[in-house]
N, C-alpha and C positions, 0 to 999 in steps of 0.2 A: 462295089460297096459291100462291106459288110453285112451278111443280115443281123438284124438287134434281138433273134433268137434263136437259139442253136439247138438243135435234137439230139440228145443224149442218149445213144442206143445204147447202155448199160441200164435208163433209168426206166425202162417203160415205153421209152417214146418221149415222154412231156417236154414243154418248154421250157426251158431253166432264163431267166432273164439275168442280165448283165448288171453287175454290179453297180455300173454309169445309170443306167436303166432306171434303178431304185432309188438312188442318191437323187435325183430328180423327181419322182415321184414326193420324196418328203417333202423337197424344198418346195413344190407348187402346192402341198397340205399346209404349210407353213404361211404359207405368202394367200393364202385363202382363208384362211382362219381368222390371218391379223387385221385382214380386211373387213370379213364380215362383225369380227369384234369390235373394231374400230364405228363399224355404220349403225352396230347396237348401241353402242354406248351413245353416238353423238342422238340417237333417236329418242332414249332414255333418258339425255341431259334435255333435252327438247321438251320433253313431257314435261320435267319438272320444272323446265323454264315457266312454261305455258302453267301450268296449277299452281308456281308462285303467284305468280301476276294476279288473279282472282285475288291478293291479299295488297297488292299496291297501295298505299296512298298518298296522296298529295297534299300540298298547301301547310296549312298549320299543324295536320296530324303524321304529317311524314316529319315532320320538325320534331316532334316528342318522341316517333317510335327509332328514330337518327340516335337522337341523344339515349335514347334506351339502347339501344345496342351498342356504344358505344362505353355509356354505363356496365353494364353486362361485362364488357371485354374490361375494361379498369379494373372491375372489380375481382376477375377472376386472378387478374395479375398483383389486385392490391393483397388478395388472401394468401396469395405464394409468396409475397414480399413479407407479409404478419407475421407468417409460418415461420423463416427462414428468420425473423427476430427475435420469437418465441421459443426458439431453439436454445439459444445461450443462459433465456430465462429458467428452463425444466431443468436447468441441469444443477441450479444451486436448490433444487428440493429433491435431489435425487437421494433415495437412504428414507431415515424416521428420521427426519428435523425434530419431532419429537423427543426423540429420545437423547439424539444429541444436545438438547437445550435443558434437558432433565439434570441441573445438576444446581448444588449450591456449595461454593466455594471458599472456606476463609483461606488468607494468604498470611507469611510471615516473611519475615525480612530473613535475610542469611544467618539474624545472631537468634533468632526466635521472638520480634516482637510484632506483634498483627501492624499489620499495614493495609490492608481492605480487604474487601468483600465483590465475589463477582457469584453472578445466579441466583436461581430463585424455584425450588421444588414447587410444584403445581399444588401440592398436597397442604403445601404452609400458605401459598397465595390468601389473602383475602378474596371471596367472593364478593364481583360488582355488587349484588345485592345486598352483600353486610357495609357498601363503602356508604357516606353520607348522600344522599340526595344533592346536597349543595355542592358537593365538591366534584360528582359527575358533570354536572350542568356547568360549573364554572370551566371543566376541562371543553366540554363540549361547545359552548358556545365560543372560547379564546382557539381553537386548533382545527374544528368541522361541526358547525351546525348544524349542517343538512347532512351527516351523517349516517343517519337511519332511514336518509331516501336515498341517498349516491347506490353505487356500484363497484365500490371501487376507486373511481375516476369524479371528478363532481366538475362539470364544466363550466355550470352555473358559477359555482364558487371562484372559481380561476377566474372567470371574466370577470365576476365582482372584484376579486381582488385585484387584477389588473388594473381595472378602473379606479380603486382606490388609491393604488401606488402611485398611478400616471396623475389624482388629484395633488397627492400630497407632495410628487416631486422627487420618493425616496421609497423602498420597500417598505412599506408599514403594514401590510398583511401577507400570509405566503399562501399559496394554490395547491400548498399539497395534502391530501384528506391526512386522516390517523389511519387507514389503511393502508396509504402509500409510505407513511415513517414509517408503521409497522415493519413492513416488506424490507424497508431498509435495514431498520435495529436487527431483527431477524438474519437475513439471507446477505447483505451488503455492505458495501464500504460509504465512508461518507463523503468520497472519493467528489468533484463534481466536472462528471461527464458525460456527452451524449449515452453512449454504453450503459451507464448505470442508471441515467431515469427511464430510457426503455425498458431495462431487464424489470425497474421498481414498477412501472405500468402494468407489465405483463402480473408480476408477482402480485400485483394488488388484485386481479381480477381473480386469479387462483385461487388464493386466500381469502375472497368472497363467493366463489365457489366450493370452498371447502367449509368453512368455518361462517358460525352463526355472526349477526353483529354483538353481541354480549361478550362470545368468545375473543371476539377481536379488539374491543374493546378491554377485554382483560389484562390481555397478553399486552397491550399498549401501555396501561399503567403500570406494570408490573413490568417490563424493561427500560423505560425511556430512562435517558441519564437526566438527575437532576440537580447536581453540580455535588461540592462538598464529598466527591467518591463516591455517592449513595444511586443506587440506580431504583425506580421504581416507588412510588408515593407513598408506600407503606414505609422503607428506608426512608426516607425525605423526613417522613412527619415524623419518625422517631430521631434522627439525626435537629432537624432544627427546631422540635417542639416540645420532645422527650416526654411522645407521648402515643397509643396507639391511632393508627388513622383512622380507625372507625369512630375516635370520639374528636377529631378537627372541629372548628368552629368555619363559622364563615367567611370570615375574616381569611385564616390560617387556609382554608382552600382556596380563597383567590390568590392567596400569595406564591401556595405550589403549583396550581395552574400556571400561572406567569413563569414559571421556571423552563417549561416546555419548549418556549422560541429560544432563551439564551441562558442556560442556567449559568456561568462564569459572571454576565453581565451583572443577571439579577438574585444571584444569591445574598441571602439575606445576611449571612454570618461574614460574607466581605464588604455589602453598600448595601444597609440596610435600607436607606430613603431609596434609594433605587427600587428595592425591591416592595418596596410599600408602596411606590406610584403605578409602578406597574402593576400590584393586584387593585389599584383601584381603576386601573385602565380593564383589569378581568371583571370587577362588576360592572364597570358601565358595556359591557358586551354581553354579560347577562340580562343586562337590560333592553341593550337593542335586540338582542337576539329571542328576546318574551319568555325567557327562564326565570326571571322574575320582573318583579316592579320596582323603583326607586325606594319605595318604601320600605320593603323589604331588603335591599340591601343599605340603607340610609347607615344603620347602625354598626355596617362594616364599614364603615366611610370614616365614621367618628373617630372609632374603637380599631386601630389597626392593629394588625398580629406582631407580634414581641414572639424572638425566638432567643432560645437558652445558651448562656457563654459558655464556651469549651473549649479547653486546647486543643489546637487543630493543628495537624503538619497536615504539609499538601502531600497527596500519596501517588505512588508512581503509577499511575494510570493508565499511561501509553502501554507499559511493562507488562501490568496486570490483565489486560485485555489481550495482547500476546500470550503472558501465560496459562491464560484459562483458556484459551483454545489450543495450547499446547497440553494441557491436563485433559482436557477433555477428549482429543484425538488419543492420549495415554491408557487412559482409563477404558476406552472404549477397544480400542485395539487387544490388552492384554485381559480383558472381561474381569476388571475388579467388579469385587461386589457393589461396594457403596457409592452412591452417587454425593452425599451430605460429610463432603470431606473437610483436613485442615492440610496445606500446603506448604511446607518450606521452601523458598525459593531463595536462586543466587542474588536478587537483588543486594545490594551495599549504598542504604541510603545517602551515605557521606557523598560517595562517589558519583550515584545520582543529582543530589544539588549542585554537587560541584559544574555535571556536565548540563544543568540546567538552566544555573544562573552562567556560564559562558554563551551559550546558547542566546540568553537575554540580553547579556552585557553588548555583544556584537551587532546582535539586530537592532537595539537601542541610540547604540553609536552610531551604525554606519546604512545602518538599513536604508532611508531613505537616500545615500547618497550614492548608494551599489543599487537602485531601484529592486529588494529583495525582502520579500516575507515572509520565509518560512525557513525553517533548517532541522534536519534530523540529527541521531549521532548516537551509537550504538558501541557499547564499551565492551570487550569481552575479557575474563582472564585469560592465558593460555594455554589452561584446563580445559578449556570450552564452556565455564559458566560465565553466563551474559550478568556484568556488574550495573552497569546502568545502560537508560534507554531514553529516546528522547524522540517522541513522533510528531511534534510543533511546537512553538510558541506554546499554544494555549488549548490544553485540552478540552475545557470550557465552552471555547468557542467552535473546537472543532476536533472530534473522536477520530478523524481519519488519522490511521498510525503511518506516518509518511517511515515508517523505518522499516516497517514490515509488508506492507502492501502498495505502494508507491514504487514504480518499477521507471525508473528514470535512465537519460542513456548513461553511458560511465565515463564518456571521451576517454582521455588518456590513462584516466585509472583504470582501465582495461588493458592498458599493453603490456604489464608484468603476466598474465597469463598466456601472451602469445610468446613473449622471452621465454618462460619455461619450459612449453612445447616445443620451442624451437633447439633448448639447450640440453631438455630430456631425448630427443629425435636423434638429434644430429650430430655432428661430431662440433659444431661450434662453441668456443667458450666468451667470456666477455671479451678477453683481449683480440676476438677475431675481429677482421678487416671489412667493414661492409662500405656499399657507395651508397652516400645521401645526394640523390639528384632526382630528376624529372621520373616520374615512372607511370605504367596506366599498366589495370588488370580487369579486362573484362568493358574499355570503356570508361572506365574510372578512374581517375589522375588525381590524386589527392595530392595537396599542396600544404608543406609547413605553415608553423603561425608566423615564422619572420617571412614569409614568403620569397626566402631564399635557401640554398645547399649548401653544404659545408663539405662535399666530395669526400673524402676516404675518412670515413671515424670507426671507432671502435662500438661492439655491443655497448659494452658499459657504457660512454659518451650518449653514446644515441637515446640511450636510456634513462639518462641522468637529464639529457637537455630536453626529451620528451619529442624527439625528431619525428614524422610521420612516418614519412617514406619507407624509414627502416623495417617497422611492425610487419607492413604491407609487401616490401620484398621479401621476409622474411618467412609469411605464410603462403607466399605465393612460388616465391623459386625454391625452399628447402623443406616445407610443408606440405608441398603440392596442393594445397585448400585449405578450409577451416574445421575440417571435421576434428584434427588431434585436439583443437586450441575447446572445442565443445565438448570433446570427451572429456577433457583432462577438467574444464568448470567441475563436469558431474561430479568426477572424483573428489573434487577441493571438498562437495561440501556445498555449491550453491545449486540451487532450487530454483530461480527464476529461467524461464525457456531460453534460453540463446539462439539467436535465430544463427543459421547458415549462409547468410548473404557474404559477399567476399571484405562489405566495407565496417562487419564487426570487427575487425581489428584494429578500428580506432573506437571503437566504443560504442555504437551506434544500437545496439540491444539493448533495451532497457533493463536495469538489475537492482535490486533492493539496496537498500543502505544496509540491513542484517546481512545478506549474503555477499554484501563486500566483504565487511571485518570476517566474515568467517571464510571465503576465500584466501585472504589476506591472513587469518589463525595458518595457514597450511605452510607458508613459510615462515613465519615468528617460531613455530613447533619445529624446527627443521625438515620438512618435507612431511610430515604423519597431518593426515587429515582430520582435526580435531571434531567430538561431536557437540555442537554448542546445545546447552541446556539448558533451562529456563528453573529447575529445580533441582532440589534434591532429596525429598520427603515428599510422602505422601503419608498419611494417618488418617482410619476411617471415624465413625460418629464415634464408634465407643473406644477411642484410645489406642486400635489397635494398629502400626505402622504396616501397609500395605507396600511399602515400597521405598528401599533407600539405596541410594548413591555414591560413592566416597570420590571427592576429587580427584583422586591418583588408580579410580579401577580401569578407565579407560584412558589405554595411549594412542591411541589410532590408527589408523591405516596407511601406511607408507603409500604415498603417491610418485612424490619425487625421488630418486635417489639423494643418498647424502651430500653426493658434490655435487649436483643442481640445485638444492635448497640452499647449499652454502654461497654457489655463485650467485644466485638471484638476492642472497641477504646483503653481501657487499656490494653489489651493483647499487639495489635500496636504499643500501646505508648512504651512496652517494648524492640521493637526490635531495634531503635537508641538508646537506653540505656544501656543496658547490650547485646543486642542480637547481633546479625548480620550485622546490618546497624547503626553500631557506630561511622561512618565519617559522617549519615546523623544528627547526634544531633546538635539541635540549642540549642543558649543563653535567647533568647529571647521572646521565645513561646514553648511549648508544640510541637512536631511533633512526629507523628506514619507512621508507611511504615512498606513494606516488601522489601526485597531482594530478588535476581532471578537468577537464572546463569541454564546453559542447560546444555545438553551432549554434550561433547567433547569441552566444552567453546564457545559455536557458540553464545550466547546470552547473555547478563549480562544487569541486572533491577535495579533498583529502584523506585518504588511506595508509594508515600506518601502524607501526607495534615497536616494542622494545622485545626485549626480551621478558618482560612482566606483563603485558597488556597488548591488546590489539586494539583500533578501534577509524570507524570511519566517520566523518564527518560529510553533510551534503548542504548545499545550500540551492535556495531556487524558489523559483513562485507554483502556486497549484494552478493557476492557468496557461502556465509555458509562456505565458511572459517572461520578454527578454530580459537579463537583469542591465544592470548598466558596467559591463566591461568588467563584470566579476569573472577573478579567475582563480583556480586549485591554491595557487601559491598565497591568494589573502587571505580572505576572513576562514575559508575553507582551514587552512595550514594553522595561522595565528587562537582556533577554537580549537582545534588540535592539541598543539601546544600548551595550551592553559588547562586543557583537562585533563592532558599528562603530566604537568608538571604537578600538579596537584596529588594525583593518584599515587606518585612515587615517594609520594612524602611518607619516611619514617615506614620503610620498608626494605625488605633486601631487594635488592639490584640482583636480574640476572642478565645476565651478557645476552646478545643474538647467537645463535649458531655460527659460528665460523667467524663472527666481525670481535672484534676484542672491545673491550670499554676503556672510554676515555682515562684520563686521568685524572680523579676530582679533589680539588682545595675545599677547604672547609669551608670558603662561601658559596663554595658550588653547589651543595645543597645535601642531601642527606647523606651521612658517613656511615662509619665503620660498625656503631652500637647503634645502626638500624634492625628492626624486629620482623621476622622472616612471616609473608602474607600467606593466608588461608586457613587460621586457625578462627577459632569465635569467642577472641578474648579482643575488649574492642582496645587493650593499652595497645595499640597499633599504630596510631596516630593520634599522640599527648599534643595542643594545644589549647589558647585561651581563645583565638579567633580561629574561624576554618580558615584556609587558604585560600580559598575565592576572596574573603572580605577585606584577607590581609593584601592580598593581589591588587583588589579593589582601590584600597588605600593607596598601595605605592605607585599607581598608575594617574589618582588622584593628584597625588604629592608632583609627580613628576610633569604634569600638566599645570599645576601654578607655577612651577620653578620656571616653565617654558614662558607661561604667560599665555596658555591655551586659555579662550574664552571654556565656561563649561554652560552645559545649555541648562539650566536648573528644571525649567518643566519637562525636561523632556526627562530626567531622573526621577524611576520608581522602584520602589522597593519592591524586589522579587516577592513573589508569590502573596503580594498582599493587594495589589491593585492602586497602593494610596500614591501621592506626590508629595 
């Protein structure tokens, strides 16, 4: 046997130990260490077992000190779950909301004639302190009584008003303070979703951390809409009384209170007994609420307020709320001086009523029988000035602009931007060979609406008939994904996020009704990506023009090439012809679009342009309720149709890029000594009726000839409220 040390007579003599020798030594340092650490720690958990235990208790108090620790643990998880809600809320006061809300606005129509008024300089505000006494009280007892005790949040008051609702059967009171509308008018949409009353919670508690109640208070009278265009009680009382609000009577402040919950309902210059029962509904809540005594308000009871006749056109609201926050992003961006500006904008009111009253005419007609209440519709030249705008029914009843901040999915009016990607990439044209049959990507098998294939079609075919499968081959085997179909969005010109999932190529990203039509501007323009505008003047207080635009300075940015914009225009041009959106075909120009409709019928489209105009239409409910079996090719196409056929009236015709123009007979509609559009001379369109009312008439006419019953109550005259 070896000895395990060996005598090195070079070194001295010493032992030298063997390598094996040492490698063992650690390992039993190792294996001795972990043991005694091991017998420490279990000695130390022992300690502290034993010095808990002196804290034990039993019976009823081990019950509370249970439920406390388990308080404790909820609660550290409910302040991580607040946090993480609170998060989406900090981020619409990130900046001086201040300064961004520093502005006052007048607007003018495209020929120069005032059309409304948005904002309101802090400096011009009326001080609470100079408003009436009565008319504070009147707001405060009809909108948060217990105002100047809440927080913010008033729970008390919610529960009362619960309780109220649940007596009467129907909402007759609402739970949300004047701090939480604030938060709203301010920083939100009037959107109604989980998302947006959390962010409005959060934001309320902030803006009682920041801000006095007087302050808040202020800012409340001084933005709230209170119908008639007028925002803010000082507008109101010179709008309905024509008169400063510092000198309102009693009477005239319960009536602008009452404006608060529904100003469209209870405006006094459309239904006046309306609006006189409800401010006498505002004093008897002054009186419950101990702001005053019957007594004292006896004599508004008698004596009701009378407001002063005026000719009134209803003003583009939806429009003007877009464009003030398009001026105001402008202005702050390029650091004009003036905040106290006058605004030229593209609006064309003509064109506006026209897409207003279709808008009405439809939902009137068919609303109930397509289970559907709302519809947008967004008109652009193809200049990229927005002509008309249309963000619901009734702005009155409801300021959320479904055209600009409503991000709905697009179904199939999203698959002209996968055609293009796929036609800008690849070597494929319309006339290539694709197969419509079964397909899955990623576990995904999307299935046509006839729930059958049609095997070997063409682009164009599959495009025209709104095929699925085709989109979905198309970004999957020649696209390799969805990133071109996402880049090429940005390029068009849209702004809503596009998600990356594989099953956006049927539509399934939600996108504005604006950022359709101006997607949809990028092929009408032949391939240049127009910049849609909202104006084209600015002018500061004293006259001086800050900022002008000319129709024709900006041509855009070539996105597509010329023969991909060409082949996507006649592809388009097929689908009011033979395709899908066969109600949108005109007499008198060329148009192309697509058609749209979602899962379970929650959305239905129409997108399309002439070679003069672009524009989308949407239809659908704001709680994603289904509709009833609405689809692109109805009311979608058919509202389409009537606001172009309007629009082209007694103007030049321009062709599409690459698709040629019909051939039009003199009944076909406007000829030869039509007057070429975009000047601000209005002999543009000479008649005695607009084209909506003559529309109106022959549609009228051709339902007695049928022997159509007509429903008479259910016929109202647009923008008036009467029957």
């Amino acid at each position: 046997m070896e000895d395990p040390f060996k005598i090195d007579e070079d070194d001295g003599g010493k032992p030298r130990m063997k390598k094996s020798s040492f490698l063992l030594e650690i390992d039993a340092w190792i294996d001795s260490y972990l043991y005694e650490s091991r017998y420490a720690a279990g000695e130390m958990w022992e300690e502290i077992v034993i010095f808990f235990r002196r804290f034990r208790v039993r019976g009823l108090k081990r019950l509370f000190f249970e439920a406390a620790g388990e308080g404790m643990t909820l609660g550290a998880a409910g302040m991580v779950l607040m946090l993480a809600l609170a998060l989406p809320a900090s981020e619409e006061i990130a900046g001086n909301w201040r300064e961004q809300d520093e502005f006052a606005v007048t607007f003018l129509d495209r020929y120069g004639n005032e059309i409304g008024k948005r904002g309101i300089l802090h400096t011009d505000a009326v001080p609470v302190e100079e408003l009436p006494d009565h008319l504070v009280k009147a707001v405060l007892a009809t909108e948060d009584r217990r105002f100047f005790e809440h927080y913010g949040l008033d729970f008390v008051g919610l529960a009362r008003a619960m309780t109220e609702n649940a007596r009467a059967g129907s909402v007759v009171q609402g739970g949300s303070t004047i701090t939480q509308q604030l938060a709203k008018n301010l920083f939100l949409s009037n959107e109604r979703t989980l998302d947006r009353k959390i962010k409005e919670a959060f934001l309320s508690l902030w803006l009682e951390a920041n801000l006095t109640k007087e302050e808040i208070l202020k800012l409340y009278l001084d933005r709230a809409y209170m119908g008639g265009g007028t925002f803010g009680v000082a507008a109101a009382a010179e709008f309905y009384f024509d008169k400063d609000v510092r000198n309102v009577t009693l009477a005239e402040s319960a009536m602008l209170a009452g404006l608060f919950k529904a100003p469209a309902k209870y405006a006094p210059h459309i239904n006046l007994p309306a609006a006189r029962a409800r401010a006498n509904e505002v004093l008897t809540n002054m009186v419950q609420g101990n702001f005053m005594t019957e007594g004292q308000v006896t004599g508004a009871r008698r004596n009701p307020a009378d407001v002063v006749l005026r000719d009134y056109a209803d003003s583009p609201d939806y429009f003007l709320d877009w464009a003030f926050e398009e001026v105001k992003k402008f202005v702050l961006e390029h650091r004009l001086p003036n905040r106290s500006l006058t605004v030229r904008t593209t609006i064309d009111l003509d064109l506006q009523r026209a897409a207003e009253e279709a808008v009405l005419f439809f939902l009137r007609q068919y609303g109930e029988q397509y289970n559907v209440t709302e519809s947008a519709v967004v008109l652009i030249e193809n200049n990229g000035a927005v002509r008309a705008m249309v963000g619901g029914r009734d702005y009155g009843e409801s300021q959320f602009n479904r055209a600009t901040v409503a991000e709905r999915q697009a179904g199939s009016s999203f698959k002209p931007y996968v055609y293009a990607a796929a036609l800008e990439q690849t070597d494929l044209t319309p006339e290539s060979v694709v197969r419509d049959g079964p397909i899955t990507w990623r576990g995904w098998s999307p299935k046509n609406y006839s729930r059958g294939y049609s095997g070997s079609v063409t682009l164009a075919t599959a495009l025209a008939k709104s095929i699925n499968t085709v989109p979905v081959l198309l970004a999957r085997d020649y696209l390799k994904g969805t990133e071109p179909i996402v880049e090429l969005t940005k390029r068009m010109g849209i702004t809503s996020p596009i998600i990356k999932h594989h099953t956006m190529v049927l539509g399934t990203s939600g996108i504005t009704v604006l950022d359709q039509a101006t997607g949809y501007l990028t092929f009408a323009s032949g391939g240049y990506a127009q910049r849609r505008h909202a104006f084209t003047q600015i002018i500061g207080a004293g006259g001086e023009i800050l900022f002008s635009r000319g129709d024709s300075e900006y041509e855009g940015e070539r996105v597509l090439s010329e023969e991909t914009a060409i082949e996507m225009n006649r592809m388009l041009a097929n689908v009011p012809k033979w395709g899908t959106g066969r109600r949108a075909d005109l007499t008198m120009t060329t148009a192309a679009g697509k058609t749209g409709t979602t899962q379970s019928y929650r959305d239905a489209w129409f997108v399309g342009y002439t070679g003069n105009f672009t524009a989308a239409v949407w239809y659908g409910n704001d709680n994603y309720e289904p509709t009833n079996r609405l689809t692109g090719g109805n009311l979608p196409a058919m509202t389409w149709q009537r606001i172009m056929t309007y629009a082209h009236n007694g103007i030049e015709l321009r062709p599409i890029p690459g698709v040629p123009q019909p051939e039009i007979t003199p009944e076909d509609g406007a000829g030869g000594d039509a007057v070429a559009e975009g000047g601000d001379d209005r002999q543009e369109r000479p008649r005695v009726l607009s084209r909506a009312t003559a529309q109106f008439l022959r549609e009228l006419g051709e339902m007695l000839e049928s022997a159509k019953p007509l429903n008479v109550d259910r016929l109202t005259v647009a923008g008036t409220g009467s029957r």
